[in-house]
C-alpha positions in Angstrom: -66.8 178.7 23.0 -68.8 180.2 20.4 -71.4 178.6 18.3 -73.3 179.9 14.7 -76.5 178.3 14.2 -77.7 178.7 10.6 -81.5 178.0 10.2 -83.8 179.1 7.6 -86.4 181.3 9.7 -86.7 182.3 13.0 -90.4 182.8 12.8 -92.0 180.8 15.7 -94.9 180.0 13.0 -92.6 178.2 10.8 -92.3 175.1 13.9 -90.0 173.8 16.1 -86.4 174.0 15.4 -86.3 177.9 15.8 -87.9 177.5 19.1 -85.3 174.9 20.2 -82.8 177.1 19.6 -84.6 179.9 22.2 -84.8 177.2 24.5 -81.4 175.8 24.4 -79.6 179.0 23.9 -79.8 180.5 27.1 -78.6 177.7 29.7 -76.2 177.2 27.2 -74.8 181.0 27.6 -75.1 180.1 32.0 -72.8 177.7 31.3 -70.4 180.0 29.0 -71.2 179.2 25.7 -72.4 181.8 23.2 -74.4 181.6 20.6 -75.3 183.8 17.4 -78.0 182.9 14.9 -78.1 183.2 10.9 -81.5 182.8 9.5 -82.5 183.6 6.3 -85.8 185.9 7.0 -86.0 189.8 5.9 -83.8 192.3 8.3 -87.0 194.2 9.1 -88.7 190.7 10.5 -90.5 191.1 13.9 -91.2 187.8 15.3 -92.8 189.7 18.4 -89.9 188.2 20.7 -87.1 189.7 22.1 -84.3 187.7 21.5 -81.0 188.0 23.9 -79.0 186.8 21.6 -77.7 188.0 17.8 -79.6 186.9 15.4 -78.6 188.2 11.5 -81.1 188.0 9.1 -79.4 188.0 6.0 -83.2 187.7 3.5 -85.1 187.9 1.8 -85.2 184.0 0.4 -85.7 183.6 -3.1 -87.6 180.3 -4.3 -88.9 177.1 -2.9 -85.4 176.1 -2.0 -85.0 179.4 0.3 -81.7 180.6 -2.2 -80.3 183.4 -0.1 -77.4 184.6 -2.6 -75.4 186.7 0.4 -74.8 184.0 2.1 -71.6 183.0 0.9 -70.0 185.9 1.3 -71.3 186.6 5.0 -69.9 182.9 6.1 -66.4 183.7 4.6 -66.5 187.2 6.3 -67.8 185.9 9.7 -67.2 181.9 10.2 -63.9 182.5 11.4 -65.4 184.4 14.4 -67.2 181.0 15.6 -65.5 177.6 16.9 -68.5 175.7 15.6 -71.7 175.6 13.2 -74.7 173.6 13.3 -76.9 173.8 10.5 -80.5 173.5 11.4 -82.8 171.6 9.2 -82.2 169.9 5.9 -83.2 170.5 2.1 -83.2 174.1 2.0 -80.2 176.3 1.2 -79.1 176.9 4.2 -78.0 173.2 4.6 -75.9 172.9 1.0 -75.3 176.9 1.0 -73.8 176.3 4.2 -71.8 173.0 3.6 -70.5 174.5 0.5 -68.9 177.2 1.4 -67.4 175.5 4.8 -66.2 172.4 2.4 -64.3 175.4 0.6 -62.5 177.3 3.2 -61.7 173.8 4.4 -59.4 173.2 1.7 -57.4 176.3 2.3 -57.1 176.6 5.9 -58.3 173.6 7.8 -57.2 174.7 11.3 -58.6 177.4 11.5 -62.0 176.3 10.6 -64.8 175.8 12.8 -66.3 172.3 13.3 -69.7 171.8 10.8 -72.6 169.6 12.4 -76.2 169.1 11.2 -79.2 168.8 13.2 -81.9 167.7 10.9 -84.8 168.1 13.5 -86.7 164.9 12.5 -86.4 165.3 8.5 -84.9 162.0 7.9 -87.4 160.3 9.3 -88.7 158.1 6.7 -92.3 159.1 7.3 -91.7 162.0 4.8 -90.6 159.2 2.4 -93.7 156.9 2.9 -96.9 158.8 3.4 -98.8 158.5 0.7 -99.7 162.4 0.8 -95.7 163.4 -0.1 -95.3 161.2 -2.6 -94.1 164.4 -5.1 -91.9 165.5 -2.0 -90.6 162.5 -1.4 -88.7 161.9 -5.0 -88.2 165.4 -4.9 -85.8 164.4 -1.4 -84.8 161.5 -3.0 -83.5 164.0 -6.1 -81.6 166.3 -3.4 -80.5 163.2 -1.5 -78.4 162.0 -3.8 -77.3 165.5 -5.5 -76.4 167.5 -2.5 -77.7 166.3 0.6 -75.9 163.5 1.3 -72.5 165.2 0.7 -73.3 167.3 3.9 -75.0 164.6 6.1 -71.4 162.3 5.5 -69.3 165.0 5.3 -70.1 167.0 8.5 -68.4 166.4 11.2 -71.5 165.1 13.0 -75.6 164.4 13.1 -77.0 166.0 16.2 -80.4 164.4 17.0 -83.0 165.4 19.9 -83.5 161.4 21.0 -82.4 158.3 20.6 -85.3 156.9 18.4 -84.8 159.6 16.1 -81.1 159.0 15.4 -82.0 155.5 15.0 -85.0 155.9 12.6 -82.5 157.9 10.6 -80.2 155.2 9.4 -83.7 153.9 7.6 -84.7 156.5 5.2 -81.8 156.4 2.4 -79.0 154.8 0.7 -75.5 155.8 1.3 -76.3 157.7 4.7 -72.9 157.3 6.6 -72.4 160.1 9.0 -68.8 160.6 10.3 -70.9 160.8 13.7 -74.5 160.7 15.4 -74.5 162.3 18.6 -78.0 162.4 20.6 -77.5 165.5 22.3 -81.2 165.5 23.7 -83.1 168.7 24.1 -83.9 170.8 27.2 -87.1 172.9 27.5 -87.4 176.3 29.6 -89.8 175.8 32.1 -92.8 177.1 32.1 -93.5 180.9 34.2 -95.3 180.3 36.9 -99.4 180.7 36.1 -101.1 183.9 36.3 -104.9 184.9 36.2 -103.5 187.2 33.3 -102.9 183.8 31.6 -106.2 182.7 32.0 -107.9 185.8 30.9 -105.8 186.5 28.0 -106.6 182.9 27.0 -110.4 183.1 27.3 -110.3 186.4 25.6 -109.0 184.7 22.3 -110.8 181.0 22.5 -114.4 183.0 23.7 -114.5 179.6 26.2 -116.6 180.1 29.9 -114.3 180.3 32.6 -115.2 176.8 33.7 -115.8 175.4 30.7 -113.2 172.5 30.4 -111.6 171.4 27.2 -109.2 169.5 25.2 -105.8 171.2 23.8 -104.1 170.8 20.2 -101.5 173.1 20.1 -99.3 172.9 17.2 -98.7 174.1 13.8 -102.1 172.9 11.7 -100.5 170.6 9.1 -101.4 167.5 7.7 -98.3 165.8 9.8 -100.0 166.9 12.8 -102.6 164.4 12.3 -105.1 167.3 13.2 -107.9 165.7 10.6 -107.9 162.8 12.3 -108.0 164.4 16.1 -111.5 166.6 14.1 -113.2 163.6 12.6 -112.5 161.0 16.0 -114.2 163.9 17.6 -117.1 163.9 15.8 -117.6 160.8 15.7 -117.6 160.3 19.7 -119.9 163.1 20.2 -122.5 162.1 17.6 -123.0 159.0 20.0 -123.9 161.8 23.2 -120.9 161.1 24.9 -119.8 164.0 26.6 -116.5 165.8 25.6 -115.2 169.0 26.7 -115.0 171.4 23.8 -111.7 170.6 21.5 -109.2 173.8 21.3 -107.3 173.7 18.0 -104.4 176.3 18.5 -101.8 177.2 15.8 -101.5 179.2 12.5 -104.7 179.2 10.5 -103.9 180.5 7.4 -102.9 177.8 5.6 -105.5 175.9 3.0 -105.2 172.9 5.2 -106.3 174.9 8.5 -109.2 176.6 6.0 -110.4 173.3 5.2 -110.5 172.0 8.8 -111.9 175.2 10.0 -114.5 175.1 7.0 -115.6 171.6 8.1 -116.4 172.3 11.8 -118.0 175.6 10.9 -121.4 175.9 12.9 -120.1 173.9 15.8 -119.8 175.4 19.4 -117.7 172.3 21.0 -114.4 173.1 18.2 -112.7 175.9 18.2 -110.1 177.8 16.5 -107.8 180.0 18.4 -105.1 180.9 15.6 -101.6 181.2 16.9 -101.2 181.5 20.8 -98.2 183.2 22.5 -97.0 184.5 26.0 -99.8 184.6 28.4 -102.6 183.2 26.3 -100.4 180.4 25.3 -99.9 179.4 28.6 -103.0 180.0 30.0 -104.2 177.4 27.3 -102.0 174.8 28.6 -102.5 175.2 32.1 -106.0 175.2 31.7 -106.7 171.9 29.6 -107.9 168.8 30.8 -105.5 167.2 28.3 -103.0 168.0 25.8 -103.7 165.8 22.7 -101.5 165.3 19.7 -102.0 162.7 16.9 -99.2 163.5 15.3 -98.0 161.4 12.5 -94.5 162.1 12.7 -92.8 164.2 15.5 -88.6 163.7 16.1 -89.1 165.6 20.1 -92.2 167.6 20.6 -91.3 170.9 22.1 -95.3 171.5 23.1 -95.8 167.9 24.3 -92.8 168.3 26.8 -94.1 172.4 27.4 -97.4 171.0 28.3 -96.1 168.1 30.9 -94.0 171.0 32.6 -97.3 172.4 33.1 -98.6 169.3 34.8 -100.8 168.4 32.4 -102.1 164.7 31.2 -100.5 163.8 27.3 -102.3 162.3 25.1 -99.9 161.4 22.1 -99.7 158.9 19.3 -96.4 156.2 18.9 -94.8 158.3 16.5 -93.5 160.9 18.6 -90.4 159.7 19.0 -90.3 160.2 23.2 -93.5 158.3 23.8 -91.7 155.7 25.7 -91.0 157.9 28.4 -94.6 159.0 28.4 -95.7 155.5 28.3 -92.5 154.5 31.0 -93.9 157.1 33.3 -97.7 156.9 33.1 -98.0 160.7 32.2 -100.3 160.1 29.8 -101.9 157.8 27.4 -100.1 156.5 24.0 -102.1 155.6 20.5 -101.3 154.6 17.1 -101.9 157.7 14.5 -105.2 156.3 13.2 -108.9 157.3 13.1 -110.0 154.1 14.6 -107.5 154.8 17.7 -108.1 158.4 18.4 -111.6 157.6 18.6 -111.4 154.9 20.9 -108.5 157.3 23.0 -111.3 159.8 23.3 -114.2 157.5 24.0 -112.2 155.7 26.6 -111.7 159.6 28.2 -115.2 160.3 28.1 -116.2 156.6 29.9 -113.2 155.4 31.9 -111.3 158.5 32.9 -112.0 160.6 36.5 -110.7 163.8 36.9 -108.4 162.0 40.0 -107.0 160.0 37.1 -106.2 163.4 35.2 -105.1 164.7 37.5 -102.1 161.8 38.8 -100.8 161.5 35.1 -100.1 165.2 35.2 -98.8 165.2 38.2 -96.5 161.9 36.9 -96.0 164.1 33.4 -94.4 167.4 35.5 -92.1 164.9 37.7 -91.3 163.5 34.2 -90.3 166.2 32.5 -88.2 167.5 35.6 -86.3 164.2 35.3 -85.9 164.3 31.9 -86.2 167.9 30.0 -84.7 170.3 32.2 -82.3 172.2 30.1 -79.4 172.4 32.0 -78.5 168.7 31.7 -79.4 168.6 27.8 -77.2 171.9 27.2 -73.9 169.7 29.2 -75.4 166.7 26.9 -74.8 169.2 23.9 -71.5 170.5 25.1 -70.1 167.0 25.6 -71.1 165.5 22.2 -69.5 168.7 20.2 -66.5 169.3 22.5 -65.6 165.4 21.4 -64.1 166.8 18.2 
């Protein structure tokens, strides 16, 4: 079997979906599935990865709405070639762009035609309908909702979604959603290469920390989802009354407004810093090397890091609306808070006071038997063969 994936970017920076993909793609090609990728970023894009896989980069995207103007004419040359297509991600063109022309060729030679699903990575969860922050966003979903959206969501021949809470928070965000089919395919994350003094050094060349000085890990894009404010501010406010914290790591993309601001507010302070994006062996140097991994995130459909960080063995520290913190909570592998200031700040007192570093350690032992229960890929890639062989 041969699958197309069509995603808007491929650039780790722009979050998790493309890194899904890279983690699905190759147990799924162990067990005899391959996989080719259509993203809409400019031919000459380096992404400083070598993928093993074909991915065609068909940009440069025009607009807001990412309007990529070859696509229709690559999907009527090439869809043929594939037996299905998953579009990833919704209300950019390569969700409608896509639909469209597949609705077309439908019409004319049905048979032939590969099977169309959607995986909308967490983008019908109605948080991005309610926060008070989107409210210009959300009436602009609404608009594409009911224009275009909505015609590919029912008309697909299935929703794909990482976990069951986020396939069921789905059916709460708008009118007239009726998929032909949801399918929780889960999602399986690589595990970790083995740890490496490299990994520590590359780390600690990048965050300027001591070798033993311990600290706290946020690693995520810096966006205002992320809750990131929040995890800054509860910070501040525990150490002001002298209770001792080890120094906060904030590592993702910093060059967005929002990360200037938040950078611009700790300036001057020792105990926060600011790595910028981490990859390869600094990345996972930072996660083995925490005391925590913490993430206040105010929505989240999976959480590729979350799970990346428990294969690690490392404690998780994560708010209720990351859709898989009942297995966290199930399992003890860490502790689970609402998305608040009021909570993150009692989350982190309750580490500075209650908290031994036997305690620590047990949850992360608990969090690396969880996720080798749970996240191995090779039983989410059979989950995803299953769900799309059904049609």
């Amino acid at each position: 079997m041969k699958i197309l994936r069509v995603i808007s970017s491929m650039n780790p920076a722009s979050g998790g979906p493309s890194q899904g993909i890279r983690n699905a793609v190759p147990q799924l090609k162990a067990l005899g599935i391959e996989n080719e990728v259509l993203c809409f970023d400019e031919p000459n894009a380096d992404y400083g990865i070598d993928d093993n896989f074909a991915v065609h980069k068909i940009g440069p995207a025009k607009s807001p709405y990412a309007y990529v103007p070859t696509l229709s004419t690559w999907l009527e040359a090439n869809i043929y070639k594939f037996d299905k297509v998953i579009i990833h991600g919704l209300w950019l063109y390569n969700s409608f762009g896509t639909f469209k022309v597949w609705n077309r060729l439908k019409k004319k030679n049905q048979e032939k035609l590969p099977s169309l699903y959607v995986m909308p990575h967490g983008m019908l969860d109605p948080y991005f309908q309610r926060a008070a922050e989107r409210k210009w966003k959300a009436l602009r979903n609404l608009f594409f909702w009911h224009i275009v959206e909505n015609q590919v969501i029912n008309n697909v021949d299935g929703v794909l979604f990482t976990c069951e809470r986020e396939l069921i928070l789905a059916r709460e965000t708008f009118k007239n959603y009726h998929p032909k089919a949801e399918l929780n395919v889960s999602y399986g994350v690589q595990p970790p290469p083995s740890t490496t003094p490299n990994m520590t050094a590359e780390f600690l060349k990048v965050s300027g920390l001591g070798a033993t000085e311990p600290y706290l890990l946020f690693l995520s894009r810096i966006h205002t989802k992320k809750g990131v404010d929040i995890l800054i501010d509860a910070y501040k406010s525990v150490t002001a009354k002298r209770l001792k914290l080890p120094k906060l790591v904030i590592a993702g993309p910093d060059d967005s407004d929002y990360a200037q601001q938040l950078m611009q507010s700790t300036k001057g302070r020792e105990d926060i810093v600011f790595t910028g994006m981490l990859r390869g062996d600094a990345k996972w140097g930072a996660i083995y090397g925490c005391e925590i991994f913490i993430l206040p995130s105010h929505q989240e459909n999976f959480g590729i890091a979350v799970v990346e960080a428990m294969s690690c063995g490392r404690p998780v520290f994560i708010t209720k609306q990351v859709n898989i913190y009942t297995v966290i909570e199930d399992s003890d592998s860490g502790m689970v808070f609402e998305d608040n200031l009021s909570s993150v700040i009692d989350v982190l007192r309750n580490l500075s006071i209650n908290y031994s570093a036997d305690e620590l350690n047990r949850m992360g032992i608990n969090a690396k038997k969880t996720y080798e229960e749970h996240y191995l890929p090779t039983g989410a890639a059979q989950k995803f063969i299953n769900a799309i062989c059904q049609k």
